[in-house]
N, C-alpha and C positions, 0 to 999 in steps of 0.2 A: 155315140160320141160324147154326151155330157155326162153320162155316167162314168166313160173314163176318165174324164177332168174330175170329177169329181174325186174319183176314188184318187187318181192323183193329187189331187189335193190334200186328202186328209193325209194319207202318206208322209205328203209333204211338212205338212203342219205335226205330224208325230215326230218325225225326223228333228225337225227345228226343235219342238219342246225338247226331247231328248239332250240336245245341243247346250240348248241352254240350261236345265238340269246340270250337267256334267261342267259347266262351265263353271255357275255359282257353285257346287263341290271344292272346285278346284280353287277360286278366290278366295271361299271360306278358311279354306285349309291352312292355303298357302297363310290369310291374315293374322289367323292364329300361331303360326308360327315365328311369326316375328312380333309378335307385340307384346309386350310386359307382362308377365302374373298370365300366360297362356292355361288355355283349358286343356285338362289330361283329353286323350281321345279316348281313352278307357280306365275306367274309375273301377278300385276297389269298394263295396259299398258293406262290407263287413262289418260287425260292431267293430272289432277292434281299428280296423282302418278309419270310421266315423267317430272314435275317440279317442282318435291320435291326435295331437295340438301340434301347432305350425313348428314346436320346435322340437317335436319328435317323441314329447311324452304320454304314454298310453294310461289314459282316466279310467281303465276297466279296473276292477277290484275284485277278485275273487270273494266267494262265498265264507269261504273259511278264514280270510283278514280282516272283513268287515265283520264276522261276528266274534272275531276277538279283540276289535275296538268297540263291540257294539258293548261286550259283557267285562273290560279293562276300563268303559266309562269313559273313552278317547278320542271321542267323535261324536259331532253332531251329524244325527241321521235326518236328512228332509227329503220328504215324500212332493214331488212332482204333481200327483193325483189334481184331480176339484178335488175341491171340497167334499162335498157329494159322497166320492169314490172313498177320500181319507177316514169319513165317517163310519161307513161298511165296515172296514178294518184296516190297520195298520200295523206296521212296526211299534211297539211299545217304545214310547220315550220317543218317538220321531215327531219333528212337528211339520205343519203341512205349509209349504209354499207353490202353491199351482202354478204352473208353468206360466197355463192361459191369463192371472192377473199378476204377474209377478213384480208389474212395477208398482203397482195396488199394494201388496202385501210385501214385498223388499223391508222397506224401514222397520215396518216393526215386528218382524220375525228377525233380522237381522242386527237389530240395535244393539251396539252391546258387547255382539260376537265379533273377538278376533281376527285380524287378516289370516293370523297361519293357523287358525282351528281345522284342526279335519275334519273335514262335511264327505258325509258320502249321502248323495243322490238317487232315487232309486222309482220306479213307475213299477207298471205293470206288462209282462209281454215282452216277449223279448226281440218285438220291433218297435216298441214304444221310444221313441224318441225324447218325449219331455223330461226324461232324468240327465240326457243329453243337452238337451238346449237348458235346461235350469244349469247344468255344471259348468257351461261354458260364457255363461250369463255370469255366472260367480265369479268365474276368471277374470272376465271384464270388469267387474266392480274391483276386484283388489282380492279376492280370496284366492291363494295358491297352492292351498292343501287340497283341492277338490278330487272328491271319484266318486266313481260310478257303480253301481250293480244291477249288472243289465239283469233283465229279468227279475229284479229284488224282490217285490210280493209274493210273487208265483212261490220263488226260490224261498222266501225265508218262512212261509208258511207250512211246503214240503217238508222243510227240516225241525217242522216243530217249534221253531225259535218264537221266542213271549211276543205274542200279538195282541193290541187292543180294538176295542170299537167304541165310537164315540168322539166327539169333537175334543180341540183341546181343552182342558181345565180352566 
């Protein structure tokens, strides 16, 4: 007999968790759907979806327009990288602002430069985010030429294009 209370029991208590699971699902949901600025229930997580800005313009840059602002001298290129990594090697003529100290090195990589200068931003890897958060960090200071080349080291070594190694000058 206490074995079947027993197993009744847990039954019982699986049943109720269940209940309640489905329940907060259901408040969650529903909260979300009334409340301001709600969350998508399913997110595009694509670069180009991740470098869409709020007002619908896509910061991607193809390969072949950043290297004909890179070689027309139309654009400041900054490397995302450390330090570290920008040393290794680089885009020739890009200078390094690391994602990770950026409000460290902002002023005086920045000093100087233009609101509507084109900066194209670029990492390593074509899930690297810091060319991402550096571009979108620059929108927020005042720069609104920004983009992106996702994968840029990878890509612009591929194709040859003038690399250096070494810190800045």
């Amino acid at each position: 007999m206490t074995a079947i209370r027993g197993n009744h029991r847990t039954g019982q208590a699986i049943w109720q968790s269940g209940v309640i699971v489905l329940v907060a699902i259901a408040v969650g949901l529903l909260v979300n759907q009334v409340r301001p600025g709600r969350l998508p229930l399913v997110a595009d997580w694509s670069p180009k979806a991740q470098l869409t800005t709020d007002s619908g313009i896509n910061l991607e840059i193809p390969l072949e327009d950043a290297q004909a602002l890179y070689f027309a001298r139309m654009a400041l290129f900054l490397d995302a990288r450390s330090v570290e990594q920008y040393t290794e090697g680089h885009i020739q003529r890009a200078v390094n602002l690391p994602w990770d100290e950026f409000e460290k090195h902002f002023p005086q990589v920045m000093d100087g430069v233009p609101e509507d200068t084109t900066i194209v931003t670029y990492c390593d890897g074509e899930t690297c985010a810091l060319s991402k958060d550096l571009a979108f960090a620059l929108l927020r200071k005042g720069f609104f030429n920004v983009r992106v080349l996702v994968n840029g080291w990878t890509l612009w070594q591929e194709n040859g294009l003038p690399v250096l190694t070494g810190a800045d000058p």
